[in-house]
C-alpha positions in Angstrom: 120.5 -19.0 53.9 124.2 -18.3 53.2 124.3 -21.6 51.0 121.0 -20.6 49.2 122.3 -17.2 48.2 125.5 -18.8 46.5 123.5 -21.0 44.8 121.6 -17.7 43.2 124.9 -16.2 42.5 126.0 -19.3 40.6 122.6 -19.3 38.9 123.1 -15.8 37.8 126.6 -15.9 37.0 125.5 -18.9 34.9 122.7 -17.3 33.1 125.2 -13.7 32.6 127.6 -16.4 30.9 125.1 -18.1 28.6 123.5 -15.1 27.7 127.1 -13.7 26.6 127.8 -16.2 24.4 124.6 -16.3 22.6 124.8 -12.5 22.1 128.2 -13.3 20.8 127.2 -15.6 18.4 124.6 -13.8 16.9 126.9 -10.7 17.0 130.2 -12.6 15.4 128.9 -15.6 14.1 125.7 -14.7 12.2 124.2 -14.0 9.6 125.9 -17.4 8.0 124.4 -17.8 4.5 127.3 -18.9 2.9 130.8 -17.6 0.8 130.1 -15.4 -1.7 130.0 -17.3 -5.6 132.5 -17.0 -7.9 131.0 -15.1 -10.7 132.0 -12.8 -13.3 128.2 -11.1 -15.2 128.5 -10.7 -18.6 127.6 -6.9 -19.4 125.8 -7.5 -22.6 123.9 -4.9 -24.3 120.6 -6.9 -23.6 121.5 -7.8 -20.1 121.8 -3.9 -19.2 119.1 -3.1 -20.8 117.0 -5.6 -19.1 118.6 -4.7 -16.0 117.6 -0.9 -15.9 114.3 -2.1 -16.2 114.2 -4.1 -13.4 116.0 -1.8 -11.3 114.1 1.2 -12.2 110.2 0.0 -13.1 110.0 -4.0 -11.1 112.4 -3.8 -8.4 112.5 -0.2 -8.0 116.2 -0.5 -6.9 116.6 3.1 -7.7 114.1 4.1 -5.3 115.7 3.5 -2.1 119.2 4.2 -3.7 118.5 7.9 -5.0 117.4 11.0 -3.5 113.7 11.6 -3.5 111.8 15.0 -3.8 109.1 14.5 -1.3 107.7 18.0 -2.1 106.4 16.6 -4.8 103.3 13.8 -5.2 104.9 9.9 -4.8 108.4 11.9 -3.8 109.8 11.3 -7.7 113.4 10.4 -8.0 116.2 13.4 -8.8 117.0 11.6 -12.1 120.8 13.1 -11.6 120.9 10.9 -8.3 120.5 7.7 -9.5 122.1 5.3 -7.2 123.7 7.7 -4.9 122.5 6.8 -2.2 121.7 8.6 1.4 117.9 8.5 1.8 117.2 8.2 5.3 114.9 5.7 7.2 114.4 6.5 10.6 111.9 6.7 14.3 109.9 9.5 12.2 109.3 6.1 9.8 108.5 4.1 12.5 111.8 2.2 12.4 113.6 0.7 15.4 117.0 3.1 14.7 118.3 4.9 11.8 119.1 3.8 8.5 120.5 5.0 5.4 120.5 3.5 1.8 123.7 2.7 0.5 125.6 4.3 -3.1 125.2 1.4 -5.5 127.0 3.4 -8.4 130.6 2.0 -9.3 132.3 4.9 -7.0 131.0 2.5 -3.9 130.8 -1.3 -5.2 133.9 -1.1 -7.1 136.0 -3.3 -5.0 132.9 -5.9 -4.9 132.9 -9.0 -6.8 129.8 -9.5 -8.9 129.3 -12.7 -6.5 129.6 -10.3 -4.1 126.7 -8.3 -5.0 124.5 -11.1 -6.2 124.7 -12.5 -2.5 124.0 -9.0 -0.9 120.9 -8.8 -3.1 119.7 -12.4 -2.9 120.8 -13.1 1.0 120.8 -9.3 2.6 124.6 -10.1 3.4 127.1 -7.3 2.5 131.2 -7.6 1.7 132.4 -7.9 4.6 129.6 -10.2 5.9 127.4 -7.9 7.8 123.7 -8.5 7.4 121.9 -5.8 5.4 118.4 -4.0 7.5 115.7 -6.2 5.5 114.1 -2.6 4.4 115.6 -3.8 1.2 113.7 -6.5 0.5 116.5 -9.6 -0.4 113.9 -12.1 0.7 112.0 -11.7 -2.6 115.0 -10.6 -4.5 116.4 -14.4 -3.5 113.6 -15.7 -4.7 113.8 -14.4 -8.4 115.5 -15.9 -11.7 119.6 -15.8 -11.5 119.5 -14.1 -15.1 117.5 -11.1 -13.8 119.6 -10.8 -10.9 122.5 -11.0 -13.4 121.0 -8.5 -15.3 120.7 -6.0 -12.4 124.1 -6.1 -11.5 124.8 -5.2 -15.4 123.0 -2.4 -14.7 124.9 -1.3 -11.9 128.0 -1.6 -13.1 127.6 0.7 -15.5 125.9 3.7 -13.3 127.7 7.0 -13.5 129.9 7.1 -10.3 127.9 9.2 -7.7 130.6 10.8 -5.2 128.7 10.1 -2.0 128.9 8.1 1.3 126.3 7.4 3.7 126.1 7.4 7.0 126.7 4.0 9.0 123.6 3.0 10.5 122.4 3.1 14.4 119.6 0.3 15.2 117.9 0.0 18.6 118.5 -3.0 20.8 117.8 -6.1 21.0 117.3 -5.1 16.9 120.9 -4.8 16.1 121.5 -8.3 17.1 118.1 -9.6 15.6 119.4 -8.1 12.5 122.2 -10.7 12.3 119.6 -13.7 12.2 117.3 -12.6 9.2 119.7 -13.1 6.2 118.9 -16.8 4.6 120.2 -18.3 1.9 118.8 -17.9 -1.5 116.1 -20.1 -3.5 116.0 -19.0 -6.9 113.3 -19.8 -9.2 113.1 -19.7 -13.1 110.8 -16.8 -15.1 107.3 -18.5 -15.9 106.3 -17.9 -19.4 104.1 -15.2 -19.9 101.5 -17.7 -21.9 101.1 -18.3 -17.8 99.8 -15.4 -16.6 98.6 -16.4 -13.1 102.7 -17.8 -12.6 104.0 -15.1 -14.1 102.1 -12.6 -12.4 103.4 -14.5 -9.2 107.0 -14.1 -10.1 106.1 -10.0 -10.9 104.5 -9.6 -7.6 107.3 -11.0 -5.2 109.9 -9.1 -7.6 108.1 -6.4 -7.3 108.2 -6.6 -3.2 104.0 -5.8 -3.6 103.4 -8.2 -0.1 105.8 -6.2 2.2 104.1 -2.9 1.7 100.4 -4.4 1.1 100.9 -6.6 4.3 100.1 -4.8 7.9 102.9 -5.6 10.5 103.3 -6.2 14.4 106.4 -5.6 15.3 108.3 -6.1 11.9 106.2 -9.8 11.5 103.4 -9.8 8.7 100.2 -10.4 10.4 98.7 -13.8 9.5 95.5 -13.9 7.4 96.3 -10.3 6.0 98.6 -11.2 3.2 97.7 -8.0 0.6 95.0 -6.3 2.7 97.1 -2.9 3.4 96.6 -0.8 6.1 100.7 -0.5 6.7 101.3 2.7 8.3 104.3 5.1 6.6 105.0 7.8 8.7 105.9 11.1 6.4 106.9 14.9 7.7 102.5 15.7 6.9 101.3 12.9 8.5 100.6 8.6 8.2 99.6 7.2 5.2 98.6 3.5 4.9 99.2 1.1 2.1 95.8 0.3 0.0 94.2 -3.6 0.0 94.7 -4.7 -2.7 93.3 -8.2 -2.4 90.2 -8.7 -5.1 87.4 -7.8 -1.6 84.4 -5.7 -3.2 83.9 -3.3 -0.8 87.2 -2.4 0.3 90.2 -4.1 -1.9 90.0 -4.1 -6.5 87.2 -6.5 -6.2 85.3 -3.8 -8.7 88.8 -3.1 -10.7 88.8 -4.1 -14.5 92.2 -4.9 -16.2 92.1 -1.9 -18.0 91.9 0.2 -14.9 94.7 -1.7 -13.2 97.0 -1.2 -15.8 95.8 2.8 -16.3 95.8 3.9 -12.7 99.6 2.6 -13.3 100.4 4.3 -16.8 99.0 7.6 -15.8 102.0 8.2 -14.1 103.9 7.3 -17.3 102.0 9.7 -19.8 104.6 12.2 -21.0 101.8 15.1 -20.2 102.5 13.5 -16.2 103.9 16.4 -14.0 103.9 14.9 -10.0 102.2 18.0 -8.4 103.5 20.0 -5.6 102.4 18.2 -2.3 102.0 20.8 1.1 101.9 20.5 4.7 99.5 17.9 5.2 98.2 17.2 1.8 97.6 13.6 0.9 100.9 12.1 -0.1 102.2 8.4 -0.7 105.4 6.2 -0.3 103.9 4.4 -3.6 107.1 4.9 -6.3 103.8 5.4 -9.0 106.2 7.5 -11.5 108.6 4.3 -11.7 106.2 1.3 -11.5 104.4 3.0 -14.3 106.8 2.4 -16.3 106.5 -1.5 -16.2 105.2 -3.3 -19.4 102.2 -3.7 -19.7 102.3 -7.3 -20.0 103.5 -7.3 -17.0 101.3 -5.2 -15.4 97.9 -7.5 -16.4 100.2 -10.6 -15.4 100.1 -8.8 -11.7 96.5 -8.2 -11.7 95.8 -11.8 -13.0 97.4 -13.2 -9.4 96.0 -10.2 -7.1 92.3 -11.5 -8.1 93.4 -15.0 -7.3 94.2 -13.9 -3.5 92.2 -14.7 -0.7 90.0 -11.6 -0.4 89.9 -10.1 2.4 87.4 -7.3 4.3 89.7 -4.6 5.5 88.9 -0.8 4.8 91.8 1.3 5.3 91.6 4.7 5.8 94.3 6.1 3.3 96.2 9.4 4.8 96.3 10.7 8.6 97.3 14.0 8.5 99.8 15.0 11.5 97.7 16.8 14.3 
């Protein structure tokens, strides 16, 4: 007996070791995607302008990275806190910890290298080589044209400094080691040319992040089969709502939507008439950035809807808002 428990001390002193060192090396030694590239972006006229409208209408940088007025419809951007920073993403958004977007203006990223920031937005590692929360979707962002990702960081460079600091963030375990392990090294892929509308509208879509909100999650991992079919919950102070399908089903995804009404249920919230209206209590409200993706081009727009109605579709009704009981 006396021999049998040594051996399940050694066994668990074994297995206290080995776990140890793994934790450490997911802790110390990832996320490993690489040094940062040596690169100095151009900041040409065009390559700004192209860049503020990626960051603001495709990309929606701005969204995360300014402060949001969610009394009001689609919780429309303070246009005097653009890239400041400080939103808040927490257990009340049915996140494993607490997280808060980070200033992107020049007052925060001044000490980055441009190579710096391309691999922070195309890997989700930061500076000093921690892995950024994947709310911020780098997967897709890796997987875009190095000129537009050029272009952003034009953008950014030439934000007006916001004074502001965030919060360091608090993630739940085993999360804040899983964190480490999801940063992967980017695949970039050239623009298609808009005469290819079903390829172009792929490359809008993943730039425009459309499959991590339209997807329904267990557990963080997109459910297989439901690529585009909604029903993501969004926990908001009035209640849930869940993301729309948005695959081409009939009955319960844009099976029935024209071209036309794609691209106007977009610019309405571009008209200059457009005033978001004041959202209460447990009114119907959405995480949807409508005021800024209505600003995309057109084009761009129809490219999208051109590879939505190529998607598997798929029977899912989804009941929109929840309101808090």
């Amino acid at each position: 007996m006396k021999k049998a428990g040594k051996i399940i001390i050694y066994i668990a002193l074994v297995l206290i070791v080995t776990i140890g060192m793994l934790l450490s090396y997911v802790k110390f030694a990832l996320p490993n995607v690489g040094e940062a590239p040596g690169l100095k972006v151009e900041l040409t006229p065009e390559r700004i302008e192209r860049g503020k409208y990626l960051a603001t209408h495709v990309t929606v940088c701005v969204d995360c990275h300014s402060s949001r007025d969610w009394s009001k419809f689609s919780g429309p951007i303070d246009p005097k806190s653009v890239g400041s920073g400080g939103e808040k993403f927490d257990q009340a958004a049915g996140l494993p910890g607490t997280i808060y977007s980070a200033n992107i203006t020049p007052h925060n990223l001044k000490n980055w290298t441009d190579g710096e920031l391309f691999r922070a937005i195309t890997t989700g590692v930061k500076k000093d080589g921690s892995a950024i929360f994947p709310i911020m979707p780098y997967a897709s962002y890796g997987k875009m044209d190095k000129e537009d990702i050029y272009s952003i960081i034009a953008f950014i460079r030439t934000l007006p400094e916001q004074q502001t600091s965030s919060p360091e963030r608090e993630l739940d375990f085993p999360l804040n080691f899983i964190v480490n392990t999801i940063p992967a090294k980017a695949t970039p892929q050239p623009i298609p040319p808009v005469s290819k509308p079903l390829e172009f509208g792929a490359y809008m879509v993943n730039a425009s992040a459309c499959f991590d909100c339209h997807t329904n999650v267990v557990d963080g991992t997109p459910i297989e089969g439901m690529d585009f079919a909604g029903g993501r919950e969004f926990k908001l102070p009035g209640g849930s709502v869940f993301t729309a399908n948005i695959t081409p089903d009939k009955e319960t995804g844009i099976g029935h939507w024209t071209k036309q009404q794609f691209v106007e249920r977009f610019k309405s919230y571009a008209d200059s008439g457009h005033s978001p209206k004041t959202v209460n209590g447990s009114e119907f409200q959405t995480v949807m950035p409508w005021t800024m993706y209505g600003g995309m081009k057109t084009q761009d727009l129809e490219a999208i809807y051109t590879y939505l109605r190529s998607v598997k579709p798929i029977k899912n009704q989804v009941t929109k808002f929840v309101p808090k009981g």
